[in-house]
DSSP file (Angstrom, degrees, kcal/mol; ACC not computed):
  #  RESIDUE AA STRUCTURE BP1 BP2  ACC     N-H-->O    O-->H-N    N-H-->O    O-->H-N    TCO  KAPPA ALPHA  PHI   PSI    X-CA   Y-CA   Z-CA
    1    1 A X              0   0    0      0, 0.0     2,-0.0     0, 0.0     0, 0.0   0.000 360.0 360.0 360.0 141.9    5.6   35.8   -2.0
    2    2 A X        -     0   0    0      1,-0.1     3,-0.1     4,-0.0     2,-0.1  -0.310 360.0-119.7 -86.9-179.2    5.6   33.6   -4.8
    3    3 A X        -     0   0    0      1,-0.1    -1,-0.1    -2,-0.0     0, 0.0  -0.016  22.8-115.1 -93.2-167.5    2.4   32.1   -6.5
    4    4 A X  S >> S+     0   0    0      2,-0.1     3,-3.2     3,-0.1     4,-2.8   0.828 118.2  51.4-105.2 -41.7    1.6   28.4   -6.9
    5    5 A X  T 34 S+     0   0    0      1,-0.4     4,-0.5     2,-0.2    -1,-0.1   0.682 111.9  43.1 -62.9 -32.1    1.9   28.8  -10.7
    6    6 A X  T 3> S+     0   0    0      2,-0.2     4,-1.1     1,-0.2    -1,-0.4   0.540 116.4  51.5 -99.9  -2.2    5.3   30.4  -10.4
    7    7 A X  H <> S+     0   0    0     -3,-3.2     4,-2.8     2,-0.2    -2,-0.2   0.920 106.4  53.2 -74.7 -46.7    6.1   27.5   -7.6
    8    8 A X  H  X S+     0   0    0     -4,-2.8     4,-1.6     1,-0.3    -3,-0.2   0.725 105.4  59.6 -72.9  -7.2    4.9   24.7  -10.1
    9    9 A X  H  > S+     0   0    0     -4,-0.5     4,-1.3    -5,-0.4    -1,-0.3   0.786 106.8  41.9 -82.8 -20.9    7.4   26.3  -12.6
   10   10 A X  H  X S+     0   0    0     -4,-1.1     4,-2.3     2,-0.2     5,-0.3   0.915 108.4  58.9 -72.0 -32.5   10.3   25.8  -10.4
   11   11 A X  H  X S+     0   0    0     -4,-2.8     4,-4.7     1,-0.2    -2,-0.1   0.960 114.1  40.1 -46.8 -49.3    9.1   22.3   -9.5
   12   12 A X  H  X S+     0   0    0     -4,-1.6     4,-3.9     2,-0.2    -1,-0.2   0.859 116.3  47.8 -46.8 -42.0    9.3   21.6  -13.5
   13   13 A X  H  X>S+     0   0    0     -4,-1.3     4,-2.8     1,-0.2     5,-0.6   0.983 118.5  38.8 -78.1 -52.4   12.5   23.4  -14.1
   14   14 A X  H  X5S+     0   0    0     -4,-2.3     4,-2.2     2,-0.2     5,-0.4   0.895 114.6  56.0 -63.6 -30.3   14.6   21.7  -11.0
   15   15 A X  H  X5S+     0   0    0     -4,-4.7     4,-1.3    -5,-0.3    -1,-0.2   0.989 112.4  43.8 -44.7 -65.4   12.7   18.2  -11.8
   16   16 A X  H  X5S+     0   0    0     -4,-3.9     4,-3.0     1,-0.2    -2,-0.2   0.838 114.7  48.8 -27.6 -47.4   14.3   18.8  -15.4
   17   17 A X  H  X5S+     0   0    0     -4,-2.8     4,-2.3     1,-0.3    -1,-0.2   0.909 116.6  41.5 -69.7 -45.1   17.7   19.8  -13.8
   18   18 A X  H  X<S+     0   0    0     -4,-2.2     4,-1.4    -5,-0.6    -1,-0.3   0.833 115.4  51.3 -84.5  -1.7   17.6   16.8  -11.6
   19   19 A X  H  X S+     0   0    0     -4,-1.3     4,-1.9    -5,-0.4    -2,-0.2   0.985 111.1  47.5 -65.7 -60.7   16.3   14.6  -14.6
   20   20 A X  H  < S+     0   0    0     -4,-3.0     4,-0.3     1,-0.2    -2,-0.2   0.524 112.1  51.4 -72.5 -21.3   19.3   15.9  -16.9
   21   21 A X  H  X S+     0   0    0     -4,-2.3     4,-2.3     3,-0.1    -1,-0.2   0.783 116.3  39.7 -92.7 -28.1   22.1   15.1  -13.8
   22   22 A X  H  < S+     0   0    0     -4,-1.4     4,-0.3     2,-0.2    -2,-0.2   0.847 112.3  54.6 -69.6 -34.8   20.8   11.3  -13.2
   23   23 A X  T  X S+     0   0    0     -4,-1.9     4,-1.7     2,-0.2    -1,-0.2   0.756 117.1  39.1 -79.1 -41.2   20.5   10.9  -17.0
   24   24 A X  H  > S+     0   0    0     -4,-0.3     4,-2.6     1,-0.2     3,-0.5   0.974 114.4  51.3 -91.2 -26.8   24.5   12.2  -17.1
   25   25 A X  H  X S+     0   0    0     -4,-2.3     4,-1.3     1,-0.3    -2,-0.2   0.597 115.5  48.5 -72.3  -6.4   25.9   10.1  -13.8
   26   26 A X  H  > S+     0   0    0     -4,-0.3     4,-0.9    -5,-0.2    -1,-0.3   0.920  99.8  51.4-123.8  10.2   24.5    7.4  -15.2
   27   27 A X  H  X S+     0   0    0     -4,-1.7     4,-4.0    -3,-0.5     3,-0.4   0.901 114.6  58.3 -55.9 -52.7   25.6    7.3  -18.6
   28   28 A X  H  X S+     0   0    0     -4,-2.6     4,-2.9     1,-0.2     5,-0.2   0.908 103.3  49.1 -38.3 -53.6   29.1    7.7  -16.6
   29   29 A X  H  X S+     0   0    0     -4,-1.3     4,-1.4     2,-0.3    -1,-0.2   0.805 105.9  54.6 -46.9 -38.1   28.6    4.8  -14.7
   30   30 A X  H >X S+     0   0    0     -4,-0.9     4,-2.7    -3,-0.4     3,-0.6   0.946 109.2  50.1 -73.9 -50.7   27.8    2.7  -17.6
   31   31 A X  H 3X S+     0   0    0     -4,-4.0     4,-1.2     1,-0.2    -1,-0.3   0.855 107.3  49.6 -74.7 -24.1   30.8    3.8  -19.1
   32   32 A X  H 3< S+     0   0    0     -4,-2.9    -1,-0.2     2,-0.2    -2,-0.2   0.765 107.7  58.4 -67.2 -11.6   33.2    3.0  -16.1
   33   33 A X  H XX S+     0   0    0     -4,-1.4     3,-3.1    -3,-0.6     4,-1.1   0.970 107.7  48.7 -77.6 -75.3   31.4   -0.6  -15.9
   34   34 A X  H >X S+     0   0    0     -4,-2.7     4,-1.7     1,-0.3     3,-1.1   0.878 111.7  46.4 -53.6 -41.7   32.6   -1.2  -19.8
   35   35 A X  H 3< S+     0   0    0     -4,-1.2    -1,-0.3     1,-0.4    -2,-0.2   0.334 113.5  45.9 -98.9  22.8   36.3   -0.2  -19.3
   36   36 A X  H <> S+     0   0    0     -3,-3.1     4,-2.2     2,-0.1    -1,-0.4   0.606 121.8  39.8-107.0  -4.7   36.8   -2.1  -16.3
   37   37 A X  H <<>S+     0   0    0     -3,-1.1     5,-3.1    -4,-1.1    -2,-0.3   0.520 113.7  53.8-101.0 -34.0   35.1   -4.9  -18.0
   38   38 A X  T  <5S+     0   0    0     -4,-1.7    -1,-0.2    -5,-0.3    -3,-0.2   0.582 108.4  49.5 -82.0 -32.2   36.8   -3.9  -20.7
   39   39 A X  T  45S+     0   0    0     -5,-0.2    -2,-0.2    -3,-0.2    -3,-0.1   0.870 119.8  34.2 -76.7 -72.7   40.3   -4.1  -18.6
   40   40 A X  T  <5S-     0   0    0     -4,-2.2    -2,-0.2     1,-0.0    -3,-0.1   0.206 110.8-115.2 -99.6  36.2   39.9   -7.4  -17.2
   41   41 A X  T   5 +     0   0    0      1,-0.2     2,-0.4    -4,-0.2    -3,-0.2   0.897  55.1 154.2  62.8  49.9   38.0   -9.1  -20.1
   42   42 A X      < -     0   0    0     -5,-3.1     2,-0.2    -6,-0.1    -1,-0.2  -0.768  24.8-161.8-111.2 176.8   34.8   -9.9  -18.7
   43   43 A X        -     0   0    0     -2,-0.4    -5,-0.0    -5,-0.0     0, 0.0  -0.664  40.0 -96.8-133.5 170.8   31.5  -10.4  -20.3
   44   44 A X  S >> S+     0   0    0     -2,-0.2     3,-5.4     1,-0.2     4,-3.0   0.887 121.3  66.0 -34.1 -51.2   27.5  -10.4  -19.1
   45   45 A X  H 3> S+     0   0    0      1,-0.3     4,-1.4     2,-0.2    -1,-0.2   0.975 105.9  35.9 -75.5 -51.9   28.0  -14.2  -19.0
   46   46 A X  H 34 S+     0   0    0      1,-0.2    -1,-0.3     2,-0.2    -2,-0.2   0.653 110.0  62.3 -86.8  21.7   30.5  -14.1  -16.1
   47   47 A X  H X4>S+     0   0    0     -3,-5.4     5,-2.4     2,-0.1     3,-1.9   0.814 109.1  47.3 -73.9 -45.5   28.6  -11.2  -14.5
   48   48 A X  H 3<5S+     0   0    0     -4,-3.0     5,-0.2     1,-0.3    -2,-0.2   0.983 106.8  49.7 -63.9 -52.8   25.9  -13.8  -14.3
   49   49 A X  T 3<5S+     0   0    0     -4,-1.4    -1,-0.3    -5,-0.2     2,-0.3   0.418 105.7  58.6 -55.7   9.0   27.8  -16.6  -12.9
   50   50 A X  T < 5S-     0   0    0     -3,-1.9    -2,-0.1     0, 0.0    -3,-0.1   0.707 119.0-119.0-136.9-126.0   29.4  -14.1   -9.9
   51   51 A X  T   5S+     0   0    0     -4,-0.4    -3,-0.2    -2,-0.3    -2,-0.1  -0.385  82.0 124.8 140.4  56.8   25.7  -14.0   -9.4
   52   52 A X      < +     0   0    0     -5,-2.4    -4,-0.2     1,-0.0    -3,-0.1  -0.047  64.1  68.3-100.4  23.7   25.7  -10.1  -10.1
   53   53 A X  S    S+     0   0    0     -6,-0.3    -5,-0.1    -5,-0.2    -4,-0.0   0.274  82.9 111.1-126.0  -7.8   23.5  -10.5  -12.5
   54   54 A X        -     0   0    0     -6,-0.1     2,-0.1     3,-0.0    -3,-0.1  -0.341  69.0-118.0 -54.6 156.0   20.7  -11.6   -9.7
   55   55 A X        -     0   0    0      3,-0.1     2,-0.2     1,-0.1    -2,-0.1  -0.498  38.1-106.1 -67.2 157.4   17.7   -9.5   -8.6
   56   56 A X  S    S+     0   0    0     -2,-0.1     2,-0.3     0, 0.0    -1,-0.1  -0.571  80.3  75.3 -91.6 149.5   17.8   -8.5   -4.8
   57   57 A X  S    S-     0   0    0     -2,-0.2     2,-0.4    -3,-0.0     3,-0.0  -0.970  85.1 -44.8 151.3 175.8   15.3  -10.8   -3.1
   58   58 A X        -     0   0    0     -2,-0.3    -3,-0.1     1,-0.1     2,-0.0  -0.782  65.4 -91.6 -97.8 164.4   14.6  -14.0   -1.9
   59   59 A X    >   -     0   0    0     -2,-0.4     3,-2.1     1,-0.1    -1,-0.1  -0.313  36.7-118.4 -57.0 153.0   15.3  -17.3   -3.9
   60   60 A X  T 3  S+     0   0    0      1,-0.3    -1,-0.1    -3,-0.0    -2,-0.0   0.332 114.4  48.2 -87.1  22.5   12.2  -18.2   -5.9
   61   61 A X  T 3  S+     0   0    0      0, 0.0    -1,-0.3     0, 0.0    -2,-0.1   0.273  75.9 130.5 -60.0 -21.4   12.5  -21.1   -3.8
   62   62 A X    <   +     0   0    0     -3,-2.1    -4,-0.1     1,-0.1     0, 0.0  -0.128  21.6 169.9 -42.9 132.4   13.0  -20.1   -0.7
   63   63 A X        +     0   0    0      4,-0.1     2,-0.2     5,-0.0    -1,-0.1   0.021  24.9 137.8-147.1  52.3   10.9  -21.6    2.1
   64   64 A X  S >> S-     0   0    0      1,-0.1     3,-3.0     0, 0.0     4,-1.2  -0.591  76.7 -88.5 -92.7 163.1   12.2  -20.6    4.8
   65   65 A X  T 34 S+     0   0    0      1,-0.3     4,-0.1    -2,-0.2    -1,-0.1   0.761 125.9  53.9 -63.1 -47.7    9.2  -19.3    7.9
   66   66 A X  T >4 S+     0   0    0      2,-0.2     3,-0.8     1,-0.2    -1,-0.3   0.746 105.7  54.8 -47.4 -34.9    9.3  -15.3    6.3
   67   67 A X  T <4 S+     0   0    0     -3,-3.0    -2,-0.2     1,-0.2    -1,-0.2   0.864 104.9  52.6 -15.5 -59.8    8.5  -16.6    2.8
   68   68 A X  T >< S+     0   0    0     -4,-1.2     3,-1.1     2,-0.1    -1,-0.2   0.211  81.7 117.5-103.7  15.6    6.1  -18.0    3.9
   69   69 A X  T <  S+     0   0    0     -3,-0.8     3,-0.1     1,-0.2    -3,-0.1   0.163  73.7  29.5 -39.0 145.6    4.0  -15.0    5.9
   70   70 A X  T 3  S+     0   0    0      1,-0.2     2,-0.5    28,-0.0    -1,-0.2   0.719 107.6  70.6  82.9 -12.0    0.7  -14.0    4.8
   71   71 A X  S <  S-     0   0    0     -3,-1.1    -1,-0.2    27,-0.0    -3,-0.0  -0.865  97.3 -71.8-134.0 166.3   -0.4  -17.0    3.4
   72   72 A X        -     0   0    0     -2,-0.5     2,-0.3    -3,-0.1    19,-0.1  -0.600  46.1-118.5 -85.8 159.2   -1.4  -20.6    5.6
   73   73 A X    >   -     0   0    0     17,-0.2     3,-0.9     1,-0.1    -1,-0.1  -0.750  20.8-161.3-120.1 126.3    1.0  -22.1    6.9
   74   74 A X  T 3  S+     0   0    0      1,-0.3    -1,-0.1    -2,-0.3    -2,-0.1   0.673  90.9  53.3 -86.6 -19.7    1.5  -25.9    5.6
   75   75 A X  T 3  S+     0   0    0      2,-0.0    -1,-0.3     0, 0.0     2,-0.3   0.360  79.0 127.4-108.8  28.1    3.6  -26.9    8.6
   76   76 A X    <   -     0   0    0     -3,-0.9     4,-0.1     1,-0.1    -4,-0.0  -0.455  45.2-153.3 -76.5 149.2    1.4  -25.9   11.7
   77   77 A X  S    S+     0   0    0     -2,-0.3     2,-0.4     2,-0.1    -1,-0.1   0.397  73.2  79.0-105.4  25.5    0.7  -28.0   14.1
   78   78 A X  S    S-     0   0    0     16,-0.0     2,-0.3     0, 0.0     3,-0.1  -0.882  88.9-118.7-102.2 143.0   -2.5  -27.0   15.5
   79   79 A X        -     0   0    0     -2,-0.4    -2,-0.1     1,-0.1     2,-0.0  -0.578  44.8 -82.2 -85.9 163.0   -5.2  -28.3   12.9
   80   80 A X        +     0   0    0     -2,-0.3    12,-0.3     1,-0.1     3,-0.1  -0.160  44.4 174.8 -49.0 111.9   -7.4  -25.3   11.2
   81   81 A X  S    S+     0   0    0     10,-1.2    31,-0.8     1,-0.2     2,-0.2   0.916  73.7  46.8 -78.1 -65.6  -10.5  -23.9   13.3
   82   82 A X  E     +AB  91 111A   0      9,-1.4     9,-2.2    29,-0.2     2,-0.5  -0.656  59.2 172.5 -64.6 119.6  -11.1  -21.4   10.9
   83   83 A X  E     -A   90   0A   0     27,-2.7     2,-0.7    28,-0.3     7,-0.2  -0.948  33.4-130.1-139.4 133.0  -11.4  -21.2    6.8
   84   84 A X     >  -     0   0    0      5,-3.3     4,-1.6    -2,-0.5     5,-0.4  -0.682  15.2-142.7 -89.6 151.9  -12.4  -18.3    5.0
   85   85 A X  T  4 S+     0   0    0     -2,-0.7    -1,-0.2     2,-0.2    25,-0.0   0.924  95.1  61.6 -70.9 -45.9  -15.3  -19.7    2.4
   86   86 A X  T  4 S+     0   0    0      1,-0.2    -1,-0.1    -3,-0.1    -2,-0.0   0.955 128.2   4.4 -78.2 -62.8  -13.9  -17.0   -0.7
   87   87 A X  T  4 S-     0   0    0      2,-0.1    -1,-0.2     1,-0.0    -2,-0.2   0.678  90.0-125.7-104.2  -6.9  -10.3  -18.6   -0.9
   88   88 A X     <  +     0   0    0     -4,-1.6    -3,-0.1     1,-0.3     2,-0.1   0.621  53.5 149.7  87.1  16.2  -10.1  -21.6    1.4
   89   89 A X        -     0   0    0     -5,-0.4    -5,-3.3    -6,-0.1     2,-0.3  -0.547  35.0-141.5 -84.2 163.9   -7.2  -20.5    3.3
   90   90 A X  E     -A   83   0A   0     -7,-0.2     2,-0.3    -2,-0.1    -7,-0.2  -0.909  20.6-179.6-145.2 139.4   -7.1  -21.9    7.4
   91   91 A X  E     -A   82   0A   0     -9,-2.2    -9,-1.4    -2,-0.3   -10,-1.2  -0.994  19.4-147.8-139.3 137.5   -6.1  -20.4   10.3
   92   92 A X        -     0   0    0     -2,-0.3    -1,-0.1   -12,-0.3   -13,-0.1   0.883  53.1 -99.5 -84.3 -18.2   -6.3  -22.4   13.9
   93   93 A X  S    S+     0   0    0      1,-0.3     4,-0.2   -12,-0.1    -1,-0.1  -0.012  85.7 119.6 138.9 -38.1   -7.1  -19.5   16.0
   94   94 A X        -     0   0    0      2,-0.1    -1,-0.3     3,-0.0    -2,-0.1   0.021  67.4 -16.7 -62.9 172.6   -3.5  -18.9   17.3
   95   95 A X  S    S+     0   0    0      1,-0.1     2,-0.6    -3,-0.1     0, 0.0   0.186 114.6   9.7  20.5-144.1   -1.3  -15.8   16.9
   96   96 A X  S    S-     0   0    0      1,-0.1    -1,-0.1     0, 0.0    -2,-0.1  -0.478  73.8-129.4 -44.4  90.8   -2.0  -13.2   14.3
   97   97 A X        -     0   0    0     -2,-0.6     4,-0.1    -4,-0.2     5,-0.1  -0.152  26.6-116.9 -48.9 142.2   -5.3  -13.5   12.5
   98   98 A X    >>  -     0   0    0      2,-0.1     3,-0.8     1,-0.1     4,-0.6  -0.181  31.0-106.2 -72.2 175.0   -4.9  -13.4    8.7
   99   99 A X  H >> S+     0   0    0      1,-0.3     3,-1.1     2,-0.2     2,-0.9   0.852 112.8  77.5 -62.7 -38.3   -6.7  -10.2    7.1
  100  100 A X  H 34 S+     0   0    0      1,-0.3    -1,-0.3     2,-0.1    -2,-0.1  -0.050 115.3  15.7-120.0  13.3   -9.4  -12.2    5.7
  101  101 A X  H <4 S+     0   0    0     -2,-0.9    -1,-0.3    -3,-0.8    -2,-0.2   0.266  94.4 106.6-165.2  15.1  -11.0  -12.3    9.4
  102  102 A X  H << S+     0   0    0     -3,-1.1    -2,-0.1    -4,-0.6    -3,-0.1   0.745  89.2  34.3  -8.6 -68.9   -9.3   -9.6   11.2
  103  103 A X  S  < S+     0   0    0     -4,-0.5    -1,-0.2     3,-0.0    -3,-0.1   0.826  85.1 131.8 -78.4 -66.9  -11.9   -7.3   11.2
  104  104 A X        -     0   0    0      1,-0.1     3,-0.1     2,-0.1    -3,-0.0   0.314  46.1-153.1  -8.2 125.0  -14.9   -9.9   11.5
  105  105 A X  S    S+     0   0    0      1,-0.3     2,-0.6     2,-0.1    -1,-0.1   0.864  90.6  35.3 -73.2 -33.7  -17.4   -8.9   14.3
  106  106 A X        +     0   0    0      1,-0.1     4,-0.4     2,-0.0    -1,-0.3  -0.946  58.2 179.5-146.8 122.4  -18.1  -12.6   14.4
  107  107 A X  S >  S+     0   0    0     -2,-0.6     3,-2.5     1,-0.2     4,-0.4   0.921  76.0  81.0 -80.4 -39.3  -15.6  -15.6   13.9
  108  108 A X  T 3  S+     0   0    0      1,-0.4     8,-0.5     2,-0.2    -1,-0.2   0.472  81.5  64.8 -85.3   5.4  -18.1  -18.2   14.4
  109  109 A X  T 3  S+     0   0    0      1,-0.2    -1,-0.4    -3,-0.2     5,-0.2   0.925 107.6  40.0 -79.0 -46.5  -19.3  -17.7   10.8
  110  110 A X  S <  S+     0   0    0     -3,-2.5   -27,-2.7    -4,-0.4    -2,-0.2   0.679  85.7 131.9 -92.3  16.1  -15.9  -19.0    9.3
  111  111 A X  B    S-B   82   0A   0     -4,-0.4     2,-0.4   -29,-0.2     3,-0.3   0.022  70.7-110.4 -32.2 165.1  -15.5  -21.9   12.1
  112  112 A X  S    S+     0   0    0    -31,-0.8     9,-0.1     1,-0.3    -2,-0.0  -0.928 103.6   5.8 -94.4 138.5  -14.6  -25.3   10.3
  113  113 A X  S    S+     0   0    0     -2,-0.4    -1,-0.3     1,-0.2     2,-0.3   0.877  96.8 161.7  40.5  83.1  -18.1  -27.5   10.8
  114  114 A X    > > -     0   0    0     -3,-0.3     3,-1.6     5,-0.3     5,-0.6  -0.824  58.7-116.3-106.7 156.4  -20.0  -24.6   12.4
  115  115 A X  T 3 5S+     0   0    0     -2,-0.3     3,-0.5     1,-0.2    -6,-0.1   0.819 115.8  59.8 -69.1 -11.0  -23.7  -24.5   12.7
  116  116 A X  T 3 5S+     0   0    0     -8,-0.5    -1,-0.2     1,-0.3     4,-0.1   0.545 100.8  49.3 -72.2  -5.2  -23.3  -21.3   10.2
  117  117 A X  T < 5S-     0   0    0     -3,-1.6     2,-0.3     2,-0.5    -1,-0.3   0.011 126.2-104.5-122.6  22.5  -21.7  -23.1    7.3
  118  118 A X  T   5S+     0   0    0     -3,-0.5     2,-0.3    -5,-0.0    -3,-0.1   0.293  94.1  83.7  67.2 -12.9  -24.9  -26.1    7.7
  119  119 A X  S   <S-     0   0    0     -5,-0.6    -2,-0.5    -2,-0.3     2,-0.3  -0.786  73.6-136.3 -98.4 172.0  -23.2  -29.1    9.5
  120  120 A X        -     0   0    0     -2,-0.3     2,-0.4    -7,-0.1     3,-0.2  -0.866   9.3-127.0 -78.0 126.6  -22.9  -28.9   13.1
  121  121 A X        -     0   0    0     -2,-0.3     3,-0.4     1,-0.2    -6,-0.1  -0.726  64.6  -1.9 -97.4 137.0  -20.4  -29.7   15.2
  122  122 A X  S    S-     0   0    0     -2,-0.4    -1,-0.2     1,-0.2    37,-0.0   0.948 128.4 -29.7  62.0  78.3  -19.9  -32.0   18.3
  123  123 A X  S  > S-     0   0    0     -3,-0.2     4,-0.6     5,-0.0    -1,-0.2   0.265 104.9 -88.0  67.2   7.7  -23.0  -33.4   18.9
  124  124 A X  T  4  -     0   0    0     -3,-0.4     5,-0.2     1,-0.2     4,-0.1  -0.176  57.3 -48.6  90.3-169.6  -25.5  -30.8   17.7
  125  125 A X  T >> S+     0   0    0      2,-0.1     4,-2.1     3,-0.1     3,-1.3   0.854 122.9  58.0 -80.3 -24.6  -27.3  -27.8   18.5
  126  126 A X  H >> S+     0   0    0      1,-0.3     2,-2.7    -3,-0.2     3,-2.4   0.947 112.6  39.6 -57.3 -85.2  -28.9  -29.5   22.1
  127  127 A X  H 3< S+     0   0    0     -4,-0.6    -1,-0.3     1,-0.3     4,-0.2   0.329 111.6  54.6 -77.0  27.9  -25.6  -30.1   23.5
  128  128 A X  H <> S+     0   0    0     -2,-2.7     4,-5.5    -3,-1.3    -1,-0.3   0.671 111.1  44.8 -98.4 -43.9  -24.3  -27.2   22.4
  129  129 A X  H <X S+     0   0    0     -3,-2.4     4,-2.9    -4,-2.1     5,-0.4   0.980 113.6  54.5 -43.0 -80.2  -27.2  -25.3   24.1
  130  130 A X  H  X S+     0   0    0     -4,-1.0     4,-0.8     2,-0.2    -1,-0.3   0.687 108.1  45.4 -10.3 -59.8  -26.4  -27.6   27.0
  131  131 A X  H >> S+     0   0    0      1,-0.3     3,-3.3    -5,-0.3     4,-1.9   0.992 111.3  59.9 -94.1 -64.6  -22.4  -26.6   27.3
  132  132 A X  H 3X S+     0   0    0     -4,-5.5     4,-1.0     1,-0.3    -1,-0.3   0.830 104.7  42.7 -56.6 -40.5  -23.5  -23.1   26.9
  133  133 A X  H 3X S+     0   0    0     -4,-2.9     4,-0.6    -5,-0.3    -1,-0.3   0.838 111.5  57.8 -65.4 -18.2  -25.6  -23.0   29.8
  134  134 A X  H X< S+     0   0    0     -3,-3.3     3,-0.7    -4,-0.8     4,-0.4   0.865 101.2  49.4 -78.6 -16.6  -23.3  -24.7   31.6
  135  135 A X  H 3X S+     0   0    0     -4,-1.9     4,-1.5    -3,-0.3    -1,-0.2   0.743 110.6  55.4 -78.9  -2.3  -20.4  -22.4   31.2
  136  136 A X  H 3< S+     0   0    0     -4,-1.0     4,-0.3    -5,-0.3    -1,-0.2   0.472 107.0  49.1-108.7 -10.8  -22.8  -19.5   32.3
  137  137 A X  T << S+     0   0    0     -3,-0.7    10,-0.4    -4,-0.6    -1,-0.3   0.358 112.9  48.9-102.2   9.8  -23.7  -21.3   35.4
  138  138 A X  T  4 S+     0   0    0     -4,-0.4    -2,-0.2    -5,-0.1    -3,-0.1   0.766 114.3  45.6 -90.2 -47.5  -19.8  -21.7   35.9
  139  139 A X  S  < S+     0   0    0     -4,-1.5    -3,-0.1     1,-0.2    -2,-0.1   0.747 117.5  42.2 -76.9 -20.6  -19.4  -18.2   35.2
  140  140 A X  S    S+     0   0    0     -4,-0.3    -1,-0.2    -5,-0.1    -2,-0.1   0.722  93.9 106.9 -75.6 -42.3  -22.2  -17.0   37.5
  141  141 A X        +     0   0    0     -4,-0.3    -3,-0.1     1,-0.2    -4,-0.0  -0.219  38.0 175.8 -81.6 152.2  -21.4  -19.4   40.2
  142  142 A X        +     0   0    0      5,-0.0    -1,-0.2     0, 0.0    -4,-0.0   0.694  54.7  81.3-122.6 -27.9  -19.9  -18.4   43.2
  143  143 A X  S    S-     0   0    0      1,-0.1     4,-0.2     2,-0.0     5,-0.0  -0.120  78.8-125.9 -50.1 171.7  -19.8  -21.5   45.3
  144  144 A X  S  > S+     0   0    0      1,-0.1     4,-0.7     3,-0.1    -1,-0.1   0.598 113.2  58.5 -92.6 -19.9  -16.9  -24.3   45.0
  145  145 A X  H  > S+     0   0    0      2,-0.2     4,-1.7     3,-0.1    -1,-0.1   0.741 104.5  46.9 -91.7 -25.9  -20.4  -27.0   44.6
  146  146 A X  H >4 S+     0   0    0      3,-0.2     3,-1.7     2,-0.2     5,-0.3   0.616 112.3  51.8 -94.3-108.9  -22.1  -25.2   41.2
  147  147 A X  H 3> S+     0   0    0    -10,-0.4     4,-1.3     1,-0.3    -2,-0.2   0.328 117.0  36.5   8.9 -58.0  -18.8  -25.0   39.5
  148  148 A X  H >X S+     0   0    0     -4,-0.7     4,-1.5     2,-0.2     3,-1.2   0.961 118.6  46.1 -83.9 -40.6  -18.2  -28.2   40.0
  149  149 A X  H X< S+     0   0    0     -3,-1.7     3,-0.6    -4,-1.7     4,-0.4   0.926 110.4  58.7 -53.1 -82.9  -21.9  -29.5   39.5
  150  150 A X  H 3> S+     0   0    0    -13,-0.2     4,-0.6     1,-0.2     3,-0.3   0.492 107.9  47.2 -53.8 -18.9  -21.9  -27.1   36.3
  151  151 A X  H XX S+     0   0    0     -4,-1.3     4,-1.7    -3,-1.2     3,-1.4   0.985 104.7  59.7 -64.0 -62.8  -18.5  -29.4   34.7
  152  152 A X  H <X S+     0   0    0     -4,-1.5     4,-0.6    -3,-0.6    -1,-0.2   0.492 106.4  44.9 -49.1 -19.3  -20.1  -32.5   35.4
  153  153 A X  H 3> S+     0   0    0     -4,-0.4     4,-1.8    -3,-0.3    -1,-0.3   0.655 115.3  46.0-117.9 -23.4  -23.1  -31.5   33.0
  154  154 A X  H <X S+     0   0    0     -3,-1.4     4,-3.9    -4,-0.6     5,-0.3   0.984 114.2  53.3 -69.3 -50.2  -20.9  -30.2   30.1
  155  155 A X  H  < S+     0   0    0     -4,-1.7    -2,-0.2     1,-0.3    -3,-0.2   0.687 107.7  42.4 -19.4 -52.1  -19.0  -33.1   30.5
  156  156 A X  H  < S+     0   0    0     -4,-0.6    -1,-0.3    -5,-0.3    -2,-0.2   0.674 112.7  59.9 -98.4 -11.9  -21.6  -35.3   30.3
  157  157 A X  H  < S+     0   0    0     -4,-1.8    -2,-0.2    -3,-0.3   -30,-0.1   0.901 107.0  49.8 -44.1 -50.1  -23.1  -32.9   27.1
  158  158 A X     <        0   0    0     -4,-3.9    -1,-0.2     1,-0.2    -3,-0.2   0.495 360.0 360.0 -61.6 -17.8  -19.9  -33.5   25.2
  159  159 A X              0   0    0     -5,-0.3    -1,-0.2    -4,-0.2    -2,-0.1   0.336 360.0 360.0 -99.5 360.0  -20.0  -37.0   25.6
């Protein structure tokens, strides 16, 4: 059985080996690229203009809906619930959550006009109080008459 010492010397020698065969196929290459270039008279400048001379990629324009992953999204049409405070990026709540609240045990810190961020939203911490209790006698209730009695009082919180 071999060692590791006598292992990491084959790594070295066949890394060299494979170093010294890329080093000569592509010096080859380069030299079949001049003489056909060489053949039919081309230059760089009408490599570029065949637009071989591009990077693989999208255009640094592109803006089509893949571009544009990862980052918020200018054309949605739900407005923003969420904004993380560090970069200001907005998410409404829908599909995939960005990384930047992924994780979060608790959303309601990066709401947009949440009581965590110091204004309040929708009529203020009472009728927030209010709506919550009502949805908890909504969720609770098991008659057709608390249900409905428990809308009527969010309803008239919200209002």
């Amino acid at each position: 059985m071999a060692t590791l010492s006598q292992l990491e010397n084959q790594i070295q020698k066949l890394q060299r080996r494979a170093d010294a065969l890329r080093e000569k196929k592509s010096t080859e290459a380069i030299a079949n690229i001049q003489a056909l270039m060489a053949e039919y008279g081309l230059t760089t400048a009408d490599l570029a203009k065949a637009g071989l001379g591009k990077k693989r990629g999208r255009p640094a324009g592109s803006t089509n809906a893949s571009a544009s992953r990862g980052k918020t999204a200018a054309k949605s049409k739900l407005p923003p619930k969420y904004r993380d405070p560090a970069t200001g990026a907005t998410w409404s709540g829908h599909a995939r959550p960005p990384a930047w609240i992924k994780d979060a045990s608790d959303r309601s810190v990066f709401l947009i006009d949440s009581p965590a961020t110091g204004s309040v939203a929708r009529g203020g911490a009472a009728s927030a109080s209010r709506a919550a209790s009502a949805k908890g006698a909504i969720k609770g209730a098991t008659k057709g008459a608390a249900k409905k009695t428990a809308r009527k009082s969010v309803q008239r919180a919200s209002a």
